[in-house]
MDAnalysis code that builds the backbone (N, CA, C; Angstrom):
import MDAnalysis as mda
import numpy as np

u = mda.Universe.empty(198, n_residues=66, atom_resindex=np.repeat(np.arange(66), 3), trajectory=True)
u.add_TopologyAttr("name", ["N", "CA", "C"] * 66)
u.add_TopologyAttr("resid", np.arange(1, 67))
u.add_TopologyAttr("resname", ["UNK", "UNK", "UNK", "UNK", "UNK", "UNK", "UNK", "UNK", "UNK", "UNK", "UNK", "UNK", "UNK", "UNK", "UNK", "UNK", "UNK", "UNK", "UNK", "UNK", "UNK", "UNK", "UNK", "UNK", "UNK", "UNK", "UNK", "UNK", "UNK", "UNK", "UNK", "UNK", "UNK", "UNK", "UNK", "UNK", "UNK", "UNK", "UNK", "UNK", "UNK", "UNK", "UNK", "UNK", "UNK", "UNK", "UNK", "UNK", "UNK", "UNK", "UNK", "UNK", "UNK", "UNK", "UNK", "UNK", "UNK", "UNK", "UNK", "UNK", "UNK", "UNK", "UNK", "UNK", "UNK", "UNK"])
u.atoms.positions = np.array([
    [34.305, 130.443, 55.642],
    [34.705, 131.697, 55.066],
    [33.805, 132.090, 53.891],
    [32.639, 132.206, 54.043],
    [31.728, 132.430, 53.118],
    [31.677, 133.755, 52.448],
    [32.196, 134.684, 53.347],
    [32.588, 136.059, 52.622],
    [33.320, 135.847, 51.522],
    [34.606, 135.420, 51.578],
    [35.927, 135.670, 50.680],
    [35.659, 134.809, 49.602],
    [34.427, 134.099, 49.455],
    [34.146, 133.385, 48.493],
    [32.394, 133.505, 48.215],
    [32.002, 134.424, 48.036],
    [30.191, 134.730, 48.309],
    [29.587, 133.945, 47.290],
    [30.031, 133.809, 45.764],
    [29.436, 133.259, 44.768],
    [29.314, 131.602, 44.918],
    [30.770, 131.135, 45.388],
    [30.735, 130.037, 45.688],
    [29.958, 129.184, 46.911],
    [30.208, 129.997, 47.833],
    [29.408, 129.838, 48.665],
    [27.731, 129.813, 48.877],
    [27.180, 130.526, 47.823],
    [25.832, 130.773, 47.324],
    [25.516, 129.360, 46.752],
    [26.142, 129.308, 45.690],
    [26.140, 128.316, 45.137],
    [25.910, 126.919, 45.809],
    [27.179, 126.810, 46.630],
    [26.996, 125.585, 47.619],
    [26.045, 125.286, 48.270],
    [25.734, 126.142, 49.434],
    [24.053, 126.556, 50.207],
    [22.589, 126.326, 49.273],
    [22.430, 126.881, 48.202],
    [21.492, 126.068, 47.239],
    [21.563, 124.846, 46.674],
    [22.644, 124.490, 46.512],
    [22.801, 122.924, 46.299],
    [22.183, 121.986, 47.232],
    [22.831, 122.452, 48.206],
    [22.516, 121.632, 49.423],
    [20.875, 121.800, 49.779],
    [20.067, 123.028, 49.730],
    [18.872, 123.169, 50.268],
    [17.998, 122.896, 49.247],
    [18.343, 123.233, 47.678],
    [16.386, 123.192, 46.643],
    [16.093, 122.288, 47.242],
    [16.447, 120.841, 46.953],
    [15.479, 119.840, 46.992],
    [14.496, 119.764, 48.025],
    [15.232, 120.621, 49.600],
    [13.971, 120.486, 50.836],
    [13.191, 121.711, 50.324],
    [13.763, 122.622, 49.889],
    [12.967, 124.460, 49.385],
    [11.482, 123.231, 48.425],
    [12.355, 122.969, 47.620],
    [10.743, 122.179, 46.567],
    [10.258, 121.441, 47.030],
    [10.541, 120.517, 48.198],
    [9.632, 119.726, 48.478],
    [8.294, 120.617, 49.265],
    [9.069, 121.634, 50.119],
    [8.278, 121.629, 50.937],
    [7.009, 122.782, 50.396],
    [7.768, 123.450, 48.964],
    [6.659, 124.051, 48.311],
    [6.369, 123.274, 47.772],
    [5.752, 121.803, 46.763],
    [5.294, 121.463, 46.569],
    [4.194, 119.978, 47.497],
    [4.765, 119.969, 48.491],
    [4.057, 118.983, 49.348],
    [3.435, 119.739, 50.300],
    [3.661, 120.750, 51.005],
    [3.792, 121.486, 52.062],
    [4.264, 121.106, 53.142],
    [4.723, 121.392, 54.622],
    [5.427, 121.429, 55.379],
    [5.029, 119.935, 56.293],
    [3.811, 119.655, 56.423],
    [3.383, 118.255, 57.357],
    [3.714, 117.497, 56.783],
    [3.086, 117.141, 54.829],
    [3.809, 116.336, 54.130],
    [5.174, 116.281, 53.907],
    [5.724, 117.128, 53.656],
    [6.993, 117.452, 52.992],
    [8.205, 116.275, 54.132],
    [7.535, 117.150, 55.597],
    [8.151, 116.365, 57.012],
    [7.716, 114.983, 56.763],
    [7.092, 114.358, 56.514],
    [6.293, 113.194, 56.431],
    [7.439, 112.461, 55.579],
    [7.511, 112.853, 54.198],
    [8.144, 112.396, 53.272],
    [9.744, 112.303, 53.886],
    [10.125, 112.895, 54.221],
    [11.385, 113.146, 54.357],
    [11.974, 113.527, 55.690],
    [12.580, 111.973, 56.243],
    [13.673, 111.875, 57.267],
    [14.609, 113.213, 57.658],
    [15.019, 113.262, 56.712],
    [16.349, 114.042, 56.835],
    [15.444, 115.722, 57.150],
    [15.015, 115.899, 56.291],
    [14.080, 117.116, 56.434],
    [13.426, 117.414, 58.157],
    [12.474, 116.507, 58.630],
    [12.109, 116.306, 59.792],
    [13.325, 116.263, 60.737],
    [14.176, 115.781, 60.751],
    [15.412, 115.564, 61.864],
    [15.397, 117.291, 61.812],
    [15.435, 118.398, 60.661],
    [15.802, 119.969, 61.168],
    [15.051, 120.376, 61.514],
    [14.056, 120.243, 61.908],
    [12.520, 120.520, 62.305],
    [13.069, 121.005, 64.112],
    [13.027, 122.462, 63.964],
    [13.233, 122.772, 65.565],
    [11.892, 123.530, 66.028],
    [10.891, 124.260, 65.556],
    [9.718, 124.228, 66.567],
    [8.896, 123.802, 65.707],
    [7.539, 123.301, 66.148],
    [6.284, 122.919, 65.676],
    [4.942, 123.740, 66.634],
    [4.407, 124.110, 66.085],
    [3.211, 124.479, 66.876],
    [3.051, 125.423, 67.520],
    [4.622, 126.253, 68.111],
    [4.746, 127.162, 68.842],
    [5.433, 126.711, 69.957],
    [6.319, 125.249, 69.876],
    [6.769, 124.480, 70.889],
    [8.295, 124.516, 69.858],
    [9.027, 123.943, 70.707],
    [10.520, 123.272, 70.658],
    [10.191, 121.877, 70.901],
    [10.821, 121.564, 69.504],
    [10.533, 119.739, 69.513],
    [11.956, 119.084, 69.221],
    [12.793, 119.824, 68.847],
    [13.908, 119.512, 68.971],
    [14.847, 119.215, 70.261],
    [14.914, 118.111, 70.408],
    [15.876, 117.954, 72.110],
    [17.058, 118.595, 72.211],
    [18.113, 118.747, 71.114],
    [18.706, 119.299, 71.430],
    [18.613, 121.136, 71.670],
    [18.064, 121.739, 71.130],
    [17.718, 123.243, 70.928],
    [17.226, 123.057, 72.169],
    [16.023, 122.018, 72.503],
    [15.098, 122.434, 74.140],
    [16.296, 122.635, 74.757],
    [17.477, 121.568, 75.076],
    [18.158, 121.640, 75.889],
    [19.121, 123.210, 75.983],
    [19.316, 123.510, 74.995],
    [20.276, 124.354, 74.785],
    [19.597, 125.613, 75.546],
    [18.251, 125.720, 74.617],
    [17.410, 127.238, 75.315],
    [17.279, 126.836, 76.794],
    [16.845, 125.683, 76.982],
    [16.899, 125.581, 79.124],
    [18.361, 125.956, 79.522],
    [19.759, 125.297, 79.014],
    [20.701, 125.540, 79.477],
    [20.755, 127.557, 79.560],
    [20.496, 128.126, 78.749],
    [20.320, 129.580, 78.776],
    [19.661, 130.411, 79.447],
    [18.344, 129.928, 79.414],
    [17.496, 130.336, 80.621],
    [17.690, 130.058, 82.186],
    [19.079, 128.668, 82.392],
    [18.991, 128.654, 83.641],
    [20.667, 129.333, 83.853],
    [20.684, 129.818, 83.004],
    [22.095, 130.822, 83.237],
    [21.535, 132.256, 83.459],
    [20.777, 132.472, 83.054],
    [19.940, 134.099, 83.095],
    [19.508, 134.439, 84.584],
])
């Protein structure tokens, strides 16, 4: 319910993200991934590809519904 609470909710969402926001402006994005597990696990395209298994799966499951 992020509406009925916008400030708080703002709040929360930056908590949770500077530290990957600064890493990845100060390391940049290969390092930043490099450095950081957790960071790399959200990593859904690279290169112009889907490297994420689950997302691949999801966009194939969609495309073979179309």
């Amino acid at each position: 319910m992020p509406g009925s609470v916008p400030v708080t909710s703002t709040r929360a969402l930056t908590a949770a993200t500077i530290d990957h926001a600064l890493r990845l402006a100060d390391l940049g994005p290969e390092a930043a991934l490099d450095a950081d597990p957790l960071l790399a696990r959200g990593l859904n395209i690279a290169g112009g590809r889907i490297v994420h298994d689950v997302v691949a799966a999801a966009v194939d499951a969609v495309a073979a519904a179309a």
